[in-house]
C-alpha positions in Angstrom: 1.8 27.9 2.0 3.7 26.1 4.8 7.8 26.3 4.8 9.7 23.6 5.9 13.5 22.7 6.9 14.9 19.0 7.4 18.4 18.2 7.9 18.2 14.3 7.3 21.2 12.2 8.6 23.7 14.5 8.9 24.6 15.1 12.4 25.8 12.6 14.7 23.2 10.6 16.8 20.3 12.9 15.6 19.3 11.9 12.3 15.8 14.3 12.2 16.5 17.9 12.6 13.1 19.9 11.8 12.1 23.3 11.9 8.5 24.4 10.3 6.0 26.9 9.8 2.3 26.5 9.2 0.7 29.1 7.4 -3.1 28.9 7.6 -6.3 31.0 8.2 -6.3 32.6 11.4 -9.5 32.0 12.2 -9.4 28.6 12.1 -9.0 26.2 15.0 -6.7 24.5 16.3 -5.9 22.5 19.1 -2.5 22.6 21.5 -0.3 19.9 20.9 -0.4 16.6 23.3 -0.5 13.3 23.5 -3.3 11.5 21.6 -5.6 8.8 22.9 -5.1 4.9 20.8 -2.2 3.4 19.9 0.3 4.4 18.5 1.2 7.0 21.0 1.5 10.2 18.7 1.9 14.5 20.0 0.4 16.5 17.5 -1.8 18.9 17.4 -5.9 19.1 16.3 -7.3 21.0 13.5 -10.7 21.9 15.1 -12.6 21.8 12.0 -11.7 18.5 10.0 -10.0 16.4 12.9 -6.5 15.9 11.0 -3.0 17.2 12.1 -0.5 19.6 10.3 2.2 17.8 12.4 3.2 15.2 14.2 5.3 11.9 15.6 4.8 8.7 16.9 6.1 6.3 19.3 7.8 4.5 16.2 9.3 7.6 15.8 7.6 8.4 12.8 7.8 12.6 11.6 4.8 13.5 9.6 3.5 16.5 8.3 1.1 18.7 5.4 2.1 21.6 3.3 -0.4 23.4 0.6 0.3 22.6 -2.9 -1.6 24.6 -5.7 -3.7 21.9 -8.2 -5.6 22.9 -11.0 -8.0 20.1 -10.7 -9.6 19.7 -7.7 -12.5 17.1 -6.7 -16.1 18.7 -5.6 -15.8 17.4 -2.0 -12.1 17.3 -1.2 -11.3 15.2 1.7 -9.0 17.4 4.6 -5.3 16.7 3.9 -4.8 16.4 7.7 -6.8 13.5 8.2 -4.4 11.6 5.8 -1.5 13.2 7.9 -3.1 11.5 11.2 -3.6 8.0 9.1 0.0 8.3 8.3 1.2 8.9 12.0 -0.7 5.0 12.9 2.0 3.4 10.9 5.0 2.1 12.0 7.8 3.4 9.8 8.6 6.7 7.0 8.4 3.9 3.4 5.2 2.7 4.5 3.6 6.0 5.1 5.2 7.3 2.0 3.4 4.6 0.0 0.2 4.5 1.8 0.2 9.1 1.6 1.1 8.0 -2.4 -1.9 5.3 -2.7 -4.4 7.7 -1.3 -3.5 10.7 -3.3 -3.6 9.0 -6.6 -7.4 8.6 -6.0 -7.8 12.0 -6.6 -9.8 12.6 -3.1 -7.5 15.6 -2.0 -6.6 19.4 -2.6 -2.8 20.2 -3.5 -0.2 18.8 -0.9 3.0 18.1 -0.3 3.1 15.6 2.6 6.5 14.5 4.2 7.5 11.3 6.5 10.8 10.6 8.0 12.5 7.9 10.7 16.1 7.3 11.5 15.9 5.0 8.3 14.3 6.8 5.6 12.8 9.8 4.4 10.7 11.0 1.4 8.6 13.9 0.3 5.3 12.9 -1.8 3.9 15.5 -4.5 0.5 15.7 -4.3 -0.4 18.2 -7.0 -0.5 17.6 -10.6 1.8 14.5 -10.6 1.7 12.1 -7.1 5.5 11.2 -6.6 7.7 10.1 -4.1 11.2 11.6 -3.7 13.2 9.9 -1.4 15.1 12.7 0.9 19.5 12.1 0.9 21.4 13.1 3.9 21.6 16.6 4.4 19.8 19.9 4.6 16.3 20.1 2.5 13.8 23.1 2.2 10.1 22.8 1.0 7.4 25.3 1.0 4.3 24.7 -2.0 6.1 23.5 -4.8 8.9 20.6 -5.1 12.1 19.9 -2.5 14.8 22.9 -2.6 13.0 24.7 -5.7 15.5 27.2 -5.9 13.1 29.2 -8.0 11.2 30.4 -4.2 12.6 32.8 -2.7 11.9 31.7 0.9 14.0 28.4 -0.1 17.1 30.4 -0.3 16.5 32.7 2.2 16.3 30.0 4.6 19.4 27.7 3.4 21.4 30.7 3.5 20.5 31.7 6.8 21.1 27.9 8.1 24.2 27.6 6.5 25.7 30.6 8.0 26.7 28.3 10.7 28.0 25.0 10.7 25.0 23.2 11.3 27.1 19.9 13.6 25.0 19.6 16.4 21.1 19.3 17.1 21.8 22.4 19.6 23.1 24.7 17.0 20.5 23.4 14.2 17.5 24.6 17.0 19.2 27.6 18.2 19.4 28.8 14.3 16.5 27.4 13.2 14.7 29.3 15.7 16.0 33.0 14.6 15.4 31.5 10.6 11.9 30.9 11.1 11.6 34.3 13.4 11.7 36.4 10.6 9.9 38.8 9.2 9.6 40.6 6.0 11.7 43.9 5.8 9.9 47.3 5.1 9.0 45.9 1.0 7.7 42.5 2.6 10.4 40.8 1.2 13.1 38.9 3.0 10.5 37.2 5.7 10.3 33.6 6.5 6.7 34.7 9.1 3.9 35.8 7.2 2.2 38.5 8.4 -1.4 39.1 7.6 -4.9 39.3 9.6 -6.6 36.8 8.0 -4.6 34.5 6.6 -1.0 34.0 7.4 1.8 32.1 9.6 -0.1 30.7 12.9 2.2 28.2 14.6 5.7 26.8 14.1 7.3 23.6 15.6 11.7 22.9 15.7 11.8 19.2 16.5 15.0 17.2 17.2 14.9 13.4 17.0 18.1 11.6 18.3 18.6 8.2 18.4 18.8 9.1 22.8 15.3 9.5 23.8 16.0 11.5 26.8 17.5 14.0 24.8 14.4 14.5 21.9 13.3 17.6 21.7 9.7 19.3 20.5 9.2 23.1 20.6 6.2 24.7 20.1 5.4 28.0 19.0 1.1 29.0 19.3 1.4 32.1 16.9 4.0 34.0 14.4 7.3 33.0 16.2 8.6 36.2 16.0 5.6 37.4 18.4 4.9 34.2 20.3 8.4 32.4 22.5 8.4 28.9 21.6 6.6 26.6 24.6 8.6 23.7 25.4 6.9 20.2 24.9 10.1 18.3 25.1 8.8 15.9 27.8 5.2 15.0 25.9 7.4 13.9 22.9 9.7 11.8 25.3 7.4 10.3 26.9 5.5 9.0 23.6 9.3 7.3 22.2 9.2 5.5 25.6 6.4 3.9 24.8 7.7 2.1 22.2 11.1 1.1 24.3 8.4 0.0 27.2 6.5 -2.2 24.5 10.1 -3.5 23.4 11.3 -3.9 27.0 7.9 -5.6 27.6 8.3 -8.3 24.5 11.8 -8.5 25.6 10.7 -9.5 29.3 7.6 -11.9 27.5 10.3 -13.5 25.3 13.0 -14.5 28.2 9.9 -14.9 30.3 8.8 -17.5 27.6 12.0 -19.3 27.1 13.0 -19.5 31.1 9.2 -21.8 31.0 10.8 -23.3 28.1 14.3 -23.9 29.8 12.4 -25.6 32.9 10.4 -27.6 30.6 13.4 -29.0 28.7 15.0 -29.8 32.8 11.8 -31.3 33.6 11.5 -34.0 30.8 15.8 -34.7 31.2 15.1 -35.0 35.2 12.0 -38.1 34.1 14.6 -39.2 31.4 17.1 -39.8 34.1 14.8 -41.1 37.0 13.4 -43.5 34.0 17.2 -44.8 33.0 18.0 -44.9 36.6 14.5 -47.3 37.1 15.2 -49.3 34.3 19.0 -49.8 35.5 17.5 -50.7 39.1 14.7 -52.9 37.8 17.8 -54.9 35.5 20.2 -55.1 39.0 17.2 -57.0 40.6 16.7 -58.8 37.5 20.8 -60.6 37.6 20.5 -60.8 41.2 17.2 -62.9 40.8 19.6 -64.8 38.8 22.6 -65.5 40.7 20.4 -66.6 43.6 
């Protein structure tokens, strides 16, 4: 079980607020978070074992990630749910990775999931357990842990909406700064009222709040390597900045190749009018010889 909180569209030049928790077998490993080799540019992190990611964004500006979902009917050799999280980060926008996670799970290759994609554009959660379905995500504050989008039946889903929404949530600052205490939490002396699961083998192991704006410089990644409420969250503000540059440098780089193209163009076009005026002016030279011949 993983727990999840988006707030999609609904503050002012940040349309991806994101805080999350991976919950996963200890001993498992993972790798830190940085900047993967190929293109796209993507920061995520490794899982050790199988190669995929939990979590992750591209230069695009694509937000993917994987949360457990029980299935009764699972295939012999499923295939690791991160490695289709990874795919999903090499494509260029949230509806195409929502229909390519969708197209993939309906071959039945994969344990329960719930897998969800966002941009500045669109977002959508796809079911991967009994039924594969995409749910497109409205403006506003969403929850998701193993079962469908802002099941109030969990009771981590409410736990966590009420503990967001005791603040008016208008700023990417104040969503982080809450989000971070949320997702802190731990379970009172019942183990009840927790957001962190504790445990020694299997429990939460890493949690991530992630602020896209539409202003690169001010994006923000923050990592966490453990239980957040034990481990401060690292900042790794500057990888994720510096993979959103790289698609303004590829668009500043087509943008220099297009003017580039059209100034050759441009001195083409002056070239041929320059001949088209030395020919007229040769022509109207060759017919002033031509009446002078006459006259004489």
């Amino acid at each position: 079980m993983c727990t999840l909180a988006i707030l999609y569209r609904t503050v002012r030049g940040t349309p991806i607020l994101v805080a999350a928790n991976r919950e996963e077998l200890r001993e498992r490993p993972t790798q830190y978070p940085k900047i993967q080799s190929g293109t796209p540019r993507i920061v995520c992190g490794i899982d050790r074992k199988a190669g995929g990611t939990w979590l992750g964004v591209n230069q695009h500006g694509l937000f993917c990630t994987v949360l457990n979902r029980p299935k009764k009917r699972l295939p012999a050799e499923p295939r690791s749910r991160g490695l289709l999280c990874r795919e999903m980060l090499d494509l260029r926008n949230a509806r195409d990775a929502a229909e390519f996670a969708a197209k993939e799970l309906s071959a039945g290759k994969y344990a329960g999931a719930n897998y969800v994609c966002a941009d500045a554009k669109f977002a959508a959660v796809i079911y991967g357990g009994e039924e594969i379905k995409i749910v497109e995500i409205t403006p506003g504050l969403h929850v998701i842990t193993n079962g469908n989008l802002n099941d109030y039946r969990d009771e981590r889903h409410e736990l966590v909406r009420r503990m967001l929404t005791l603040h008016t949530l208008d700023s990417a600052v104040t969503f982080l700064a809450v989000a971070s205490r949320t997702f802190s939490r731990k379970p009172d002396s019942f183990g009840r009222r927790g957001v962190v699961i504790p445990g020694e083998e299997y429990g939460t192991v890493s949690s991530t709040l992630l602020s896209l704006p539409r202003k690169i410089q001010q994006a923000i990644m923050q990592y966490s390597p453990g239980p957040p409420c034990d481990h401060p969250y690292d900042d790794l503000s500057a990888l994720l900045r510096q993979v959103l540059s790289a698609d303004r440098s590829r668009k500043n780089r087509e943008a220099a190749e297009r003017e580039k193209a059209k100034a050759k163009q441009r001195e083409r076009e002056a070239e041929m009018d320059r001949k088209a005026a030395a020919a007229v002016l040769v022509k109207q030279k060759e017919k002033e010889k031509a009446k002078a011949k006459k006259k004489g």
